[in-house]
C-alpha positions as CSV (number, residue, x, y, z in Angstrom):
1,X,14.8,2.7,4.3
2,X,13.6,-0.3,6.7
3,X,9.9,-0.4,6.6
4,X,7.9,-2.1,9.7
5,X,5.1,-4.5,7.9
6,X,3.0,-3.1,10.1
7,X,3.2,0.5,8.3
8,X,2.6,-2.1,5.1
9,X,-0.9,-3.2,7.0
10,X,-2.4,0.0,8.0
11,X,-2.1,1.7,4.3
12,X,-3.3,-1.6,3.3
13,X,-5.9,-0.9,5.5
14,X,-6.9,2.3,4.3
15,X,-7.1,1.3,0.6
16,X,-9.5,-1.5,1.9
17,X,-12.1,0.8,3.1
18,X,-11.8,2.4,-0.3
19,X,-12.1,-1.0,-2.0
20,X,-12.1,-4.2,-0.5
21,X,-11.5,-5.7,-3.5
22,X,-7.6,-5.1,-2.6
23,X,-7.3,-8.1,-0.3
24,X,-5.3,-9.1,2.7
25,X,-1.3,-8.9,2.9
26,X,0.5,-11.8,1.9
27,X,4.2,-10.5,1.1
28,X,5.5,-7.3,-0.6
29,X,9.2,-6.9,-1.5
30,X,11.8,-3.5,-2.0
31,X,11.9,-1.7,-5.4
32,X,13.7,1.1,-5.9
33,X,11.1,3.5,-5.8
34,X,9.0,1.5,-1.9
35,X,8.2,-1.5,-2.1
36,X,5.6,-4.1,-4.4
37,X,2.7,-5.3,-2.0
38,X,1.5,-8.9,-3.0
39,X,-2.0,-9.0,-1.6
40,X,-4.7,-12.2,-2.1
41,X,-5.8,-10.4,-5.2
42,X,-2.8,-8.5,-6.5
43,X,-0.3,-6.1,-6.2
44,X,0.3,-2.6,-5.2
45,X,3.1,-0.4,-5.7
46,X,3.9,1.8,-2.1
47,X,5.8,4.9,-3.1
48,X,8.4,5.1,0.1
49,X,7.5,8.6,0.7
50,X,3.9,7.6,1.5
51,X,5.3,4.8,3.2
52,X,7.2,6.8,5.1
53,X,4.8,9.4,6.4
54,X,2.3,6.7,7.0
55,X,5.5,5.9,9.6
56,X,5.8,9.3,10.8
57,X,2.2,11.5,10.2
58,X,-0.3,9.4,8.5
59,X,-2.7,12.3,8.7
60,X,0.1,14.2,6.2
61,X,-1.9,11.5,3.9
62,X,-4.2,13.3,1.5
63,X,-7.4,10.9,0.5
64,X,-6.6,11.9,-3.3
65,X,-3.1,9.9,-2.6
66,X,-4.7,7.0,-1.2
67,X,-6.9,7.2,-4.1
68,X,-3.9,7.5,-6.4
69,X,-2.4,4.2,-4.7
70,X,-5.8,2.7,-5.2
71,X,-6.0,3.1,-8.7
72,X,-2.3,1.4,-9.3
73,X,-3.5,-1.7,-7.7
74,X,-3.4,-4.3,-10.3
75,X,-6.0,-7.2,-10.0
76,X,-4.1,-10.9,-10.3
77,X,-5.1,-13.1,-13.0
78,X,-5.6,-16.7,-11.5
């Protein structure tokens, strides 16, 4: 699936007001499962379901999955 980076921004978005820590977009890449965000203090896996009713309905977006994608965020080590 093709994914608009602006689809990218607005979960990013919404993980942000849950924890700024997160950071802005810099790049993300496919995986076989959605895509690996690179952010300006780490990464975050995006499941493509998710990423794809963030597309379609993001209201279809629980706040316990947004939490869930919170906690994988993974803090770079500089």
């Amino acid at each position: 699936m093709q994914i608009a980076v602006y689809v990218i921004y607005e979960l990013l978005i919404r993980l942000q007001e849950l924890n700024p820590a997160v950071g802005e977009y810099i790049s993300h890449k496919k995986t076989d499962d959605g895509i690996l965000v690179r952010s300006s203090t780490g990464v975050i896996a995006m499941p493509e379901d998710i990423l794809f009713r963030q597309f379609n309905d993001p209201a279809t977006i629980s706040q316990h999955e947004v939490l869930g994608l919170q906690a994988g965020f993974k803090l770079s080590v500089a």
